[in-house]
C-alpha positions as CSV (number, residue, x, y, z in Angstrom):
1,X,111.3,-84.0,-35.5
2,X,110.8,-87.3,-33.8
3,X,108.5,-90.0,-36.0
4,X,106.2,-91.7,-34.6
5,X,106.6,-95.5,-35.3
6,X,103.2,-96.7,-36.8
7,X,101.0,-99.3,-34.6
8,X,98.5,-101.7,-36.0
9,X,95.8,-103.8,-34.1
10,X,95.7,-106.5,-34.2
11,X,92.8,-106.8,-36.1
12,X,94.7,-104.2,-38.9
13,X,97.0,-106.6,-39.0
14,X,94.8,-109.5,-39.8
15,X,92.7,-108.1,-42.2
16,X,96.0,-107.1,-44.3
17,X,97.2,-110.3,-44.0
18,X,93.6,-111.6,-45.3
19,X,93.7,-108.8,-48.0
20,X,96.7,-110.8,-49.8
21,X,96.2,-114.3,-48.1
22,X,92.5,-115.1,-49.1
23,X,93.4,-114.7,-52.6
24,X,96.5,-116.7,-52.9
25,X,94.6,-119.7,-51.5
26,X,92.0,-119.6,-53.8
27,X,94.3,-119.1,-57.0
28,X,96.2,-122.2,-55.0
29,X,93.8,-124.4,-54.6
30,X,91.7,-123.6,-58.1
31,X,95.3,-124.6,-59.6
32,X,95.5,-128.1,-57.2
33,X,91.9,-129.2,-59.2
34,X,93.1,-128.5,-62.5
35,X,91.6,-125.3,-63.0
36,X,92.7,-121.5,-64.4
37,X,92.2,-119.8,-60.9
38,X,92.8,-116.3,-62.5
39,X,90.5,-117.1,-65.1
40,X,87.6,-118.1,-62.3
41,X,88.3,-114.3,-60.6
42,X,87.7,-112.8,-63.8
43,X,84.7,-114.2,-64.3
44,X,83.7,-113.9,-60.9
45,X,83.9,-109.9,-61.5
46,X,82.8,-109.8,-65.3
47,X,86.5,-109.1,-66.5
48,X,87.2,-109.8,-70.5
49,X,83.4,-110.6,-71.4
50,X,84.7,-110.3,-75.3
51,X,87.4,-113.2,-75.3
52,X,85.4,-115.5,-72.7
53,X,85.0,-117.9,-75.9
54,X,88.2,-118.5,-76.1
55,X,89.2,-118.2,-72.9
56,X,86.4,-121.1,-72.1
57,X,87.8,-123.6,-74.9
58,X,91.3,-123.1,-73.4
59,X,90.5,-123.5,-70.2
60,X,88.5,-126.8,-70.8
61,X,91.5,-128.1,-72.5
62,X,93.5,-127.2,-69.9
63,X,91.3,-129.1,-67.4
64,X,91.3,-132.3,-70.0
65,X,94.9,-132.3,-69.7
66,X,95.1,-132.2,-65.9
67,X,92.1,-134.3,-65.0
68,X,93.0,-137.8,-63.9
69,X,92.2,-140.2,-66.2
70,X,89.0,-142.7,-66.1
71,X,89.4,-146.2,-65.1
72,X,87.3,-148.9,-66.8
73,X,84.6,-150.5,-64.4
74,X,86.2,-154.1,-65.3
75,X,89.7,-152.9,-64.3
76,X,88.7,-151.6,-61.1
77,X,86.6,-155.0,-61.0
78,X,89.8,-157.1,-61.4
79,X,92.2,-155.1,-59.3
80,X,89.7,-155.7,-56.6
81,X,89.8,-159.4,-57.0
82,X,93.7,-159.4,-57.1
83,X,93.2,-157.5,-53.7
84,X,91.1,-160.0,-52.3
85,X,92.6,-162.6,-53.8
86,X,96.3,-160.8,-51.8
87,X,94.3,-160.4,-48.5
88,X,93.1,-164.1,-48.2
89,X,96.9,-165.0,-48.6
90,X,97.7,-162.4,-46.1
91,X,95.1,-164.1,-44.0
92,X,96.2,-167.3,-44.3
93,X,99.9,-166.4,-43.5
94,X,99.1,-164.6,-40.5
95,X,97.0,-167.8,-39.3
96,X,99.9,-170.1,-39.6
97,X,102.3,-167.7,-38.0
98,X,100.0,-167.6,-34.7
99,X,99.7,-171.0,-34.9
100,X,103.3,-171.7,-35.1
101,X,103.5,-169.3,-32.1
102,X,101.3,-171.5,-30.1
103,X,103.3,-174.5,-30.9
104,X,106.4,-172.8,-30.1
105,X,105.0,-171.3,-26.3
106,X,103.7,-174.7,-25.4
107,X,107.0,-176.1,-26.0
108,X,108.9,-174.1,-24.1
109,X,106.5,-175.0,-20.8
């Protein structure tokens, strides 16, 4: 007997690819901001209501850990004066540079 070979749409073949896709991003990207993407389904769907406790602690500790850290208004104060403090430098250099390119075209004339 001869087999047919099986033939999606196109649309078949999207929504399988969706079916596994969708899910993988979201479990991705809940992992890039520091937190428990499976733990986030469950909930979503009421899974393991009894250990949710724990579960919450854990997963708080686990976003503590991966959370960037806080910077202290008065560093970020003083970084930003050391940047403008670098820029106006920068400035300056790039003044004397044109200036010297001046100099340098009108004594080639």
């Amino acid at each position: 007997m001869a087999r047919r070979k099986l033939r999606l749409t196109a649309f078949a073949r999207f929504f399988i690819v969706m079916l596994f896709l969708a899910p993988a991003a979201y479990i991705g990207a809940s992992y890039y901001n520091g937190e428990d993407g499976i733990e986030n389904i469950k909930k979503l769907f009421g899974f393991e209501q009894s250990t949710s406790s724990d579960s919450n602690s854990q997963s708080k500790n686990r976003r503590s850990n991966n959370s960037k850290k806080t910077v202290n208004y008065e560093d970020l104060k003083e970084e930003n004066e050391v940047l403008k403090d670098s820029l106006r430098s920068k400035e300056q250099q790039i003044y004397k540079l044109k200036q010297r390119i001046i100099d340098l075209q009108m004594n080639r004339k």
